[in-house]
N, C-alpha and C positions, 0 to 999 in steps of 0.2 A: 528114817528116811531111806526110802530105796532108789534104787536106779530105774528111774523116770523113763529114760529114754524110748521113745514113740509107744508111751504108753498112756492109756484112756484118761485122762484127768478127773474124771464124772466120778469116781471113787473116793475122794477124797470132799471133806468138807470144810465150812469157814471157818481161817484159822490155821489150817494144816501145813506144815514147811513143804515145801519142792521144789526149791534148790539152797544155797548156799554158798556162796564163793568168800572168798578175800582178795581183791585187785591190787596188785601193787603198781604207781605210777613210778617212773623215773623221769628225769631230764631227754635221755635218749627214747621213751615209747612217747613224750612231746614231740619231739624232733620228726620223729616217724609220722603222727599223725599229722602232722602241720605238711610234711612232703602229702603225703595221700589225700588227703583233704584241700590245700593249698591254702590253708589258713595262717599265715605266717604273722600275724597280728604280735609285734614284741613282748607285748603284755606276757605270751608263753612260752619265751624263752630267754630273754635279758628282765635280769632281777633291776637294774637302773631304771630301767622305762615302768617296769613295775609300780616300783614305787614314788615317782617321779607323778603318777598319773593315783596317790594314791593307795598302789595295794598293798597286800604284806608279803607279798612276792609273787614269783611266778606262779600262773594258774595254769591246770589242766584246763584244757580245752574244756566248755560244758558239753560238746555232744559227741566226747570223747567220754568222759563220764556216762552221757546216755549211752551210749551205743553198747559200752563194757558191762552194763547195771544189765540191761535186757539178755547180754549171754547167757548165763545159767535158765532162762527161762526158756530159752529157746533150747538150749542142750536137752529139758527135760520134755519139752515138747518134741525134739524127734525133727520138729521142719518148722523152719523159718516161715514157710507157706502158712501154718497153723495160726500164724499172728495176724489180727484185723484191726489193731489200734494198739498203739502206745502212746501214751502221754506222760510226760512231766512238768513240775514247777522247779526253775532253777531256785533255790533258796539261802546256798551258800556254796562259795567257793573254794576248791580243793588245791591247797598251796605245795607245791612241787618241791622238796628242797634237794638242792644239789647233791647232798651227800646222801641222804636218807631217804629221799623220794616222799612216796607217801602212798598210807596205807588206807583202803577204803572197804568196809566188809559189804555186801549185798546179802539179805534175805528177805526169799521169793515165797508170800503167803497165799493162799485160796481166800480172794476178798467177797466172791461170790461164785456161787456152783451153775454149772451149765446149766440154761436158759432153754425153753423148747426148740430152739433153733441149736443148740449146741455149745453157744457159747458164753464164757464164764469171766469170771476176771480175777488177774491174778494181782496182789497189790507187794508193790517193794519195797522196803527199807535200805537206801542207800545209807552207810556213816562215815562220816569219818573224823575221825577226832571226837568218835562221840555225840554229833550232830548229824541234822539228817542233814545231807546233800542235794538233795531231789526230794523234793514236797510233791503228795497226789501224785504218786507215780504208777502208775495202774498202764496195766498190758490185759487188752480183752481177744480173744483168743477161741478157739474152736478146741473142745478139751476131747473130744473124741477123736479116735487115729481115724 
């Protein structure tokens, strides 16, 4: 894999890695996103309310998840402008722990090669724990600079 960065994507074919990350969550990148967002929903940050309603603890935010899953794709695209659609399926929930946070990898495949209009689609592999996190998560996108 090379460095992507605002370069032509129309080179690569279905299947081909271009990007990779590992996202690490903590209790405090909650805290942050909940100020920025104004999502203050307890559910993401007291383990009582948590479990109280249910979970197995505190959850990341879901479109704190999204939003973190589409950066490497965006880094290799070069511009934020270059994305035409993203979608995902939330399909499981990414549990916070206090001490250890938690660890979530993203990898960014070629699901389909630019289109006579240029654009392509890119498909991601959220995990964590080994599971995906995001079902049908596809970013279609304009692969030429």
């Amino acid at each position: 894999m090379t460095d992507l960065t605002k370069h032509d994507l129309g080179q690569y074919t279905v299947g081909d890695v271009i990007a990779q990350r590992e996202l690490h969550f903590t209790r405090d990148s909650l805290v942050r996103y909940a100020g920025a967002s104004g999502d203050f929903n307890p559910i993401h940050y007291r383990d009582d309310i948590a479990h109280e309603v249910g979970l197995p603890g505190v959850l990341a935010h879901g479109m704190l998840t999204m939003g973190a899953a589409i950066q490497p794709v965006i880094d290799a695209l070069g511009d934020p402008g270059r994305v035409v659609e993203y979608q995902v399926k939330f399909t499981r929930p990414v549990v916070v722990d206090p001490q250890s946070g938690a660890d979530v990898s993203v990898t960014a495949k070629i699901g389909q090669v630019a289109d006579e209009n240029g654009i392509g689609r890119i498909d991601l592999e959220v995990i964590y724990e080994g599971k995906a996190v995001l079902g049908k998560a596809q970013v279609r996108a304009r692969f030429a600079v």
